[in-house]
C-alpha positions as CSV (number, residue, x, y, z in Angstrom):
1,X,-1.5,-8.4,-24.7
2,X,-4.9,-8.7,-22.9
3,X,-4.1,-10.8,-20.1
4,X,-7.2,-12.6,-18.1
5,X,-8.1,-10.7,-14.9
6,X,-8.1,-13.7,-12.2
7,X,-7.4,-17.5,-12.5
8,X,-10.9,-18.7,-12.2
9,X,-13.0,-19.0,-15.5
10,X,-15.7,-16.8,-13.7
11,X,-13.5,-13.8,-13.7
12,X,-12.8,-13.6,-17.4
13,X,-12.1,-9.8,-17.1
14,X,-9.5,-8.7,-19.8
15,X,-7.1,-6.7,-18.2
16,X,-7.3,-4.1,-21.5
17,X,-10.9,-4.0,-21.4
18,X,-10.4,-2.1,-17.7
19,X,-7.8,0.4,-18.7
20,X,-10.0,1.5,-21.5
21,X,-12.6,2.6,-19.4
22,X,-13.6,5.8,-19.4
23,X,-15.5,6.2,-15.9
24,X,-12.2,4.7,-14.4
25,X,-11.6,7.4,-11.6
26,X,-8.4,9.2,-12.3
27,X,-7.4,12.6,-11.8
28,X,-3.9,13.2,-13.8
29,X,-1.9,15.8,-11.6
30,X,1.2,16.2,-14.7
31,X,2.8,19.5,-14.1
32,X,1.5,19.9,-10.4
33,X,3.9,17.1,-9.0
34,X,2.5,17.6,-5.6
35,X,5.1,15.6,-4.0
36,X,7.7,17.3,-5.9
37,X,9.5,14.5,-6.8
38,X,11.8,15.1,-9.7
39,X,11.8,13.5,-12.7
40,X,8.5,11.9,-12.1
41,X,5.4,12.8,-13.7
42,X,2.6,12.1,-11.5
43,X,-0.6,10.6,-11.7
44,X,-3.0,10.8,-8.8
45,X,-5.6,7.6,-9.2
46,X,-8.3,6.8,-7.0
47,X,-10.8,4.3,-5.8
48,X,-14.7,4.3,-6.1
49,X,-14.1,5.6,-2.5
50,X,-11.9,8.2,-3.3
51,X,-9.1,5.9,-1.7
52,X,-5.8,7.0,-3.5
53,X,-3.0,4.7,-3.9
54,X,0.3,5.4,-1.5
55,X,1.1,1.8,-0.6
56,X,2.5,-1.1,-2.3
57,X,3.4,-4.7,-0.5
58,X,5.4,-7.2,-2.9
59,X,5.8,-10.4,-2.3
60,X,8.8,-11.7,-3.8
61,X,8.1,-15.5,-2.6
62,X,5.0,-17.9,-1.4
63,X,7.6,-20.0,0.5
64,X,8.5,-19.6,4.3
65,X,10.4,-21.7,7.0
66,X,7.9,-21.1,9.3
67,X,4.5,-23.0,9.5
68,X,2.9,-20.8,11.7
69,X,-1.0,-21.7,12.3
70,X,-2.8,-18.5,11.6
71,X,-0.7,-18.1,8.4
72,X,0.6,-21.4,6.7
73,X,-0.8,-24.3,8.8
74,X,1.4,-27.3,8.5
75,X,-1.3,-29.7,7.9
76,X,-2.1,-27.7,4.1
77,X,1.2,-26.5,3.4
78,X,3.2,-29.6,4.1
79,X,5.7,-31.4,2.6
80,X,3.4,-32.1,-0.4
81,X,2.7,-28.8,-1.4
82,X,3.7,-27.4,-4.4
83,X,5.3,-24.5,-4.4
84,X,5.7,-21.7,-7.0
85,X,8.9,-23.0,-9.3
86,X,11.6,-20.1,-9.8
87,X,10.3,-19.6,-13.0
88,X,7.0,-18.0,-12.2
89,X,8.5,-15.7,-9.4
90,X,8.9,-11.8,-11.0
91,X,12.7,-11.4,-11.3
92,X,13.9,-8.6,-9.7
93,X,14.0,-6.5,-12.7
94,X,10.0,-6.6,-13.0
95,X,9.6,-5.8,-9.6
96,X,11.7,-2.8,-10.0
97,X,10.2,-1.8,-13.5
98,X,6.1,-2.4,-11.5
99,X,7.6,-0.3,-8.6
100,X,8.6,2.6,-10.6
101,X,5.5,2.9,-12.5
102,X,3.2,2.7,-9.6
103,X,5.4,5.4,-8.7
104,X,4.1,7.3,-11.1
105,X,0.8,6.6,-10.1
106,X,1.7,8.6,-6.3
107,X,2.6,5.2,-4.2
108,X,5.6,6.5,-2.1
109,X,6.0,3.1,0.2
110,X,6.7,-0.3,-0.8
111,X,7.3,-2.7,1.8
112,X,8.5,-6.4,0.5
113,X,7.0,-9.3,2.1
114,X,6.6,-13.4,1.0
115,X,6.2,-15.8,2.6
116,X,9.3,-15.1,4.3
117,X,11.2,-12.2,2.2
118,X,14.7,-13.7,3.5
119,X,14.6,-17.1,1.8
120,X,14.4,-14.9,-1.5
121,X,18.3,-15.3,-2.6
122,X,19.7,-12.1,-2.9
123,X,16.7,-10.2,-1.7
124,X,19.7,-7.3,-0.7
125,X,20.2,-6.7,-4.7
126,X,16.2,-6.0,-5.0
127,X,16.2,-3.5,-2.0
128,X,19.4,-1.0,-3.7
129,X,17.4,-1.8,-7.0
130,X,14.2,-0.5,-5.5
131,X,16.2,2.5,-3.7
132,X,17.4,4.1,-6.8
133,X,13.5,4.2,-7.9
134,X,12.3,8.1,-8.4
135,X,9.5,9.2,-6.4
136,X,10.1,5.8,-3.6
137,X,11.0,7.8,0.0
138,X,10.0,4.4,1.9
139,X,10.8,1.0,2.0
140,X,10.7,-1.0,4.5
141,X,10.6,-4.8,4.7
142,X,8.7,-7.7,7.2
143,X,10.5,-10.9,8.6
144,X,10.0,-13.8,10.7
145,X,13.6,-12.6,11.9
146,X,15.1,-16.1,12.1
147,X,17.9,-15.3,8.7
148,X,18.2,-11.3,10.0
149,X,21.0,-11.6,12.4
150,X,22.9,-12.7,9.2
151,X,21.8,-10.1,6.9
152,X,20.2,-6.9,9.2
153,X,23.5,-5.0,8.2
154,X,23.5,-5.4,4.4
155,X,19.8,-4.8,4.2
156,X,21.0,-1.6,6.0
157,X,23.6,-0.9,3.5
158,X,21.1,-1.7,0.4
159,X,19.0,1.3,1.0
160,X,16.0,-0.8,3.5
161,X,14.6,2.1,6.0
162,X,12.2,0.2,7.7
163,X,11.9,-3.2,9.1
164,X,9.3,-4.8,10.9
165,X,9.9,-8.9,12.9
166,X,6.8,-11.0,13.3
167,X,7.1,-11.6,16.8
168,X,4.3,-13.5,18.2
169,X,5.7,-14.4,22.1
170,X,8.5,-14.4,24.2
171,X,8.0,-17.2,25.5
172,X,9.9,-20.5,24.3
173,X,7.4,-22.6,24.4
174,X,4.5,-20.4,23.5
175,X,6.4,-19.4,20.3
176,X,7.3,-23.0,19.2
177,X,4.1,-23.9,19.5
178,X,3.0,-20.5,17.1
179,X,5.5,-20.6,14.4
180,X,5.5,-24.9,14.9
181,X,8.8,-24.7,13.8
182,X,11.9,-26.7,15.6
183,X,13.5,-23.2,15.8
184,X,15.1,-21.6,19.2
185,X,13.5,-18.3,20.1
186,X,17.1,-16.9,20.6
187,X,17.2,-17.3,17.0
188,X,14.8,-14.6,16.5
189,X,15.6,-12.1,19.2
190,X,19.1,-12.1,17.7
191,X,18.1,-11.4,14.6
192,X,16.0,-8.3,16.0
193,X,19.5,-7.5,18.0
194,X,21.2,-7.6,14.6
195,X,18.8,-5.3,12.9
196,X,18.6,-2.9,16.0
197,X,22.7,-2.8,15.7
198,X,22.3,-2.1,11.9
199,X,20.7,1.1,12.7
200,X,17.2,0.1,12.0
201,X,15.8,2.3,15.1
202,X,12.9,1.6,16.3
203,X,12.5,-2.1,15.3
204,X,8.4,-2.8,15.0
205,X,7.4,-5.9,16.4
206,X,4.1,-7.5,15.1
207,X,2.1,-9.8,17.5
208,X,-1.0,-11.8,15.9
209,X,-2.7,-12.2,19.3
210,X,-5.2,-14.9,19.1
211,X,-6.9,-16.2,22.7
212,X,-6.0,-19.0,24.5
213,X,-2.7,-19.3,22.4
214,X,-0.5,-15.8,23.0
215,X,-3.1,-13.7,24.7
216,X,-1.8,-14.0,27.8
217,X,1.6,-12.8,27.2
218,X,1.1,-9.3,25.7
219,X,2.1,-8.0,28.8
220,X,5.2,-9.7,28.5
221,X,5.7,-9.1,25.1
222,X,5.5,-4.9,25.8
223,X,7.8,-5.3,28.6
224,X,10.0,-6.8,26.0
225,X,9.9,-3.8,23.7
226,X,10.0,-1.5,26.5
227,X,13.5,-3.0,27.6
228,X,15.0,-2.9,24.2
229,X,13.3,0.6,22.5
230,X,11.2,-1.5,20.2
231,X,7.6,-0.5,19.1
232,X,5.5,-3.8,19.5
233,X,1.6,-3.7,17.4
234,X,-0.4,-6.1,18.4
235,X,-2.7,-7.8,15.5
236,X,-6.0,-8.6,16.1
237,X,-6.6,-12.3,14.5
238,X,-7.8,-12.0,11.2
239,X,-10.0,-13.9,8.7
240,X,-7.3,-14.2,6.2
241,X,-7.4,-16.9,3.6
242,X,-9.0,-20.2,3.9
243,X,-6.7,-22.4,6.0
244,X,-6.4,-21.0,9.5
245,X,-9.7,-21.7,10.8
246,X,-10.5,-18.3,11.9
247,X,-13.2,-18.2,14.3
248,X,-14.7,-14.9,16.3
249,X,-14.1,-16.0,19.9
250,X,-10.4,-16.2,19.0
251,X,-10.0,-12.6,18.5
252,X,-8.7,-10.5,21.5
253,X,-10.0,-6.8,20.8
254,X,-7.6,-4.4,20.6
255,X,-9.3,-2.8,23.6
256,X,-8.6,-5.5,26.0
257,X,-4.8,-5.6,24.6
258,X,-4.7,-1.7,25.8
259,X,-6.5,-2.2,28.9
260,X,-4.4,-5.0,29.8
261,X,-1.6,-3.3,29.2
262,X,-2.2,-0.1,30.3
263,X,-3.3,-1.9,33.5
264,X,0.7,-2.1,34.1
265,X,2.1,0.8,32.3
266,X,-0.8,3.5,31.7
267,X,-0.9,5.0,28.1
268,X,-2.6,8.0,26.5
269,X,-3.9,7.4,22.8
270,X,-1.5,9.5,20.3
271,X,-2.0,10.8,17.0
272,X,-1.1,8.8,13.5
273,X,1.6,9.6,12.2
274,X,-0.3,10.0,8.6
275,X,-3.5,9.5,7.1
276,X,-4.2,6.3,6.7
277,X,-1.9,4.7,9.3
278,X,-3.8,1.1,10.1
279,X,-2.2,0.8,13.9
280,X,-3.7,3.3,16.2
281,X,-1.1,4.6,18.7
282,X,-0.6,4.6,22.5
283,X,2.2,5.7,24.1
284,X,3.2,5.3,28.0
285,X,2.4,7.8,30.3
286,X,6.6,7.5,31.7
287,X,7.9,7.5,28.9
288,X,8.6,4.0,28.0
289,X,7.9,3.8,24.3
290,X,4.4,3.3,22.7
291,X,2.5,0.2,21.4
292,X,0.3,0.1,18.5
293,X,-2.7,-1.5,18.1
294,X,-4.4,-3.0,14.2
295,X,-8.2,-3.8,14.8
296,X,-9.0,-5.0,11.5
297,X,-12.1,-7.0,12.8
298,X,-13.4,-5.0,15.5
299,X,-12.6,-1.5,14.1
300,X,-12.3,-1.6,10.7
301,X,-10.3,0.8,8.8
302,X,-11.2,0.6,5.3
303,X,-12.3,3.5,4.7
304,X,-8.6,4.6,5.0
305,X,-6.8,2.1,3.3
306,X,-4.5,2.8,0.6
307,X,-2.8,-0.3,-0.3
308,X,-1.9,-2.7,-2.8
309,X,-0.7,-5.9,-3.1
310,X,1.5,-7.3,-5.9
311,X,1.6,-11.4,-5.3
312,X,4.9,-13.0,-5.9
313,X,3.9,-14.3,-9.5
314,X,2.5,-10.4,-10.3
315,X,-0.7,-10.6,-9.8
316,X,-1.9,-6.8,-8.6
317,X,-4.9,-7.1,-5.4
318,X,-6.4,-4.5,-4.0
319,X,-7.4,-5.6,-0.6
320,X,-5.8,-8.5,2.1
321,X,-9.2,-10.3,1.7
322,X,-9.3,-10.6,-2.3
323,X,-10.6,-13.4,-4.2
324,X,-9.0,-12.5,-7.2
325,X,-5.8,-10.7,-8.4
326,X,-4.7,-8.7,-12.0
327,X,-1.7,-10.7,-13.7
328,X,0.6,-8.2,-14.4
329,X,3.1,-10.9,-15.3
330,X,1.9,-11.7,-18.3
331,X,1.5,-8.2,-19.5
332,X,5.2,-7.6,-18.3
333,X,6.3,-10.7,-20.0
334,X,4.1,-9.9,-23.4
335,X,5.8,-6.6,-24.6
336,X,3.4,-4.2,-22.1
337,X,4.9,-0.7,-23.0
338,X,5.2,1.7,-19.7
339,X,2.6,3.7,-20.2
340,X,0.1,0.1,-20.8
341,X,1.0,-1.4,-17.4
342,X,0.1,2.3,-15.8
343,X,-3.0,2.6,-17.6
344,X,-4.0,-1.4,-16.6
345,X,-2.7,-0.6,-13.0
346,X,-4.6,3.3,-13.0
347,X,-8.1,0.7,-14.1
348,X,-8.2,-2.1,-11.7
349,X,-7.4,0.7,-8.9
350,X,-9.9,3.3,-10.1
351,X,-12.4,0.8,-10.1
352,X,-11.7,-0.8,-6.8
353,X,-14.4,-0.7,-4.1
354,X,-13.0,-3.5,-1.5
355,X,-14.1,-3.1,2.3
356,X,-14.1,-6.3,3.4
357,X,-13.4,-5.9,7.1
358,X,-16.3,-3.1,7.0
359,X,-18.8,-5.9,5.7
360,X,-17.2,-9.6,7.4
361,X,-20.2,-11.7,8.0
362,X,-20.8,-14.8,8.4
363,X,-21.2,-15.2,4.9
364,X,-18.1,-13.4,4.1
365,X,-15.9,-16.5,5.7
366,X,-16.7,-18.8,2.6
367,X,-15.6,-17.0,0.1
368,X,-12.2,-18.6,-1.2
369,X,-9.5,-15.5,-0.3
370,X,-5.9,-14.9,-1.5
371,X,-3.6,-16.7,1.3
372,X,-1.8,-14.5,3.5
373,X,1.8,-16.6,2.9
374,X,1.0,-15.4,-1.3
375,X,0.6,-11.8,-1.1
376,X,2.1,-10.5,2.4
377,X,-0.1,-9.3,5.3
């Protein structure tokens, strides 16, 4: 039952030797029930940092049908790569089970990702699964949009509240180039049409702006969501991975995004809409919608953060930029009672301490990180 923490020899942690921990930072909240969520008996668990845990992204597949370059770079994830066989994907049954016991542990949001959620066959079935889930008041879902025109109003109909489109430009050829995929942009924006019919209102848009690629169409890309009532967040490009070449004069801050921007359409800053919210918000001074901006490298939010990451094989990580991840599989698959997996889950996050985005260096870039295509971003 003591599954290894991490793939790589170095990190022979047993998974049972964290939950049995006694400094591991929990503070048990049974009886309270602060959120008031029937039929759930809570469990508050914190960080080293005092970070609780409200946020879950599962990845229900590594594979996509876009190569884009800051993500899955054709030239490593080509046709020779081997991709994660059915088999070693958590069915849909040990998603729900993981979902409703970090439930337990106060995580209120799950948000599925991949890869590309859509390729997932009957990733509908998961999100009415996941909706029936005590103490779950939010789940939302991010896609490339290309398969959404065909399945925006059964997602709807499943239970999904949210939905967020990678959206990188509107422009054809810019966003060929980006997603270096043989795939019309139409394609895309009639998927976001589809979801925006569905009743998925607003529709958030995320741009990974990266200079010299996309930079100089964010203006463009705001007008966009302006016409059509969509929220558009612009991404500042991160150092995710190992692949995508990430280097520092490629990132656009978030400040010349606004200022460009607000150039055009003037904006006011506006508050979060919760503690902890990673895009920080600017709306237009007329009255045209707002934008949203994620800063991960120039302003780094970590000491806000409240998410988790469960990998499509169901390995648990507690930041984007991990080098290692808990199998929860194997306990799943091993006869892990309830109240085991909460206790492992309770562990690795009580003892968690990532900032990574608070430290990047240049020493920080060798160090072999999850891909962004295996856990979501």
């Amino acid at each position: 039952m003591c599954a290894i923490y991490g793939a790589h020899p170095a990190h022979n942690l047993r998974l049972c030797d964290i939950a049995a921990r006694p400094e591991q930072r929990i503070g048990s909240t049974a009886g309270k029930n602060p959120a008031n969520v029937e039929g759930v008996e809570l469990m508050a668990v914190v960080d080293e940092f005092g970070r609780g845990l409200r946020d879950v992204r599962v990845s229900v597949t590594d594979r996509c049908n876009f190569r884009c370059t800051y993500c899955m770079p054709r030239e490593v994830f080509g046709p020779g790569f081997q991709f994660l066989e059915r088999d070693e994907l958590l069915t849909f049954e040990e998603i729900t089970r993981l979902v409703s016991i970090f439930a337990k542990l106060g995580v209120r949001k799950i948000r599925l990702t991949g890869g590309e959620p859509l390729v997932r066959h009957g990733i509908e079935r998961l999100v009415a699964m996941l909706a029936q889930v005590d103490g779950i008041d939010d789940i939302a879902l991010t896609t490339n949009g290309s398969l959404l025109a065909g399945k925006a109003a059964d997602l709807r109909g499943a239970g999904l509240g949210r939905l967020t489109v990678s959206l990188d430009s509107v422009d054809e050829e810019t966003f060929s180039a980006m997603a270096d995929v043989p795939m019309p942009l139409c394609r895309v924006l009639d998927g976001i049409a589809a979801a925006s019919a569905a009743g998925f209102a607003p529709v958030k848009l995320n741009t990974v702006v990266k200079r010299g690629v996309n930079d100089a169409g964010v203006v463009d890309l705001a007008a966009y969501a302006r016409d059509h009532g969509h929220i558009v967040r612009f991404i500042e490009y991160m150092d995710v991975g190992t692949t995508n070449g990430w280097k520092l004069d490629e990132v656009v801050p978030s400040a010349e995004v606004v200022r460009r921007i607000g150039a055009v359409w003037p904006l006011e800053p506006v508050d979060p809409n919760y503690v902890g919210e990673v895009a920080s918000r600017y709306r237009y001074l007329d009255g045209g919608g707002e934008i949203g901006v994620i800063s991960s490298v120039t302003q780094a939010f970590c000491q806000g953060c409240t998410r988790a990451r469960v990998s499509a094989v169901g390995e648990l990580y507690t930041c984007l930029f991990a080098t290692k991840g808990g199998d929860l599989r194997a306990l799943l698959r091993n006869g892990a009672t309830d109240g085991e997996l909460e206790s492992v889950i309770a562990g690795i996050w009580g003892r968690r301490t990532d900032r990574y985005s608070e430290l990047r260096t240049s020493e920080t870039r060798t160090l072999h990180k999850v891909e962004m295509s295996y856990i979501g971003g």
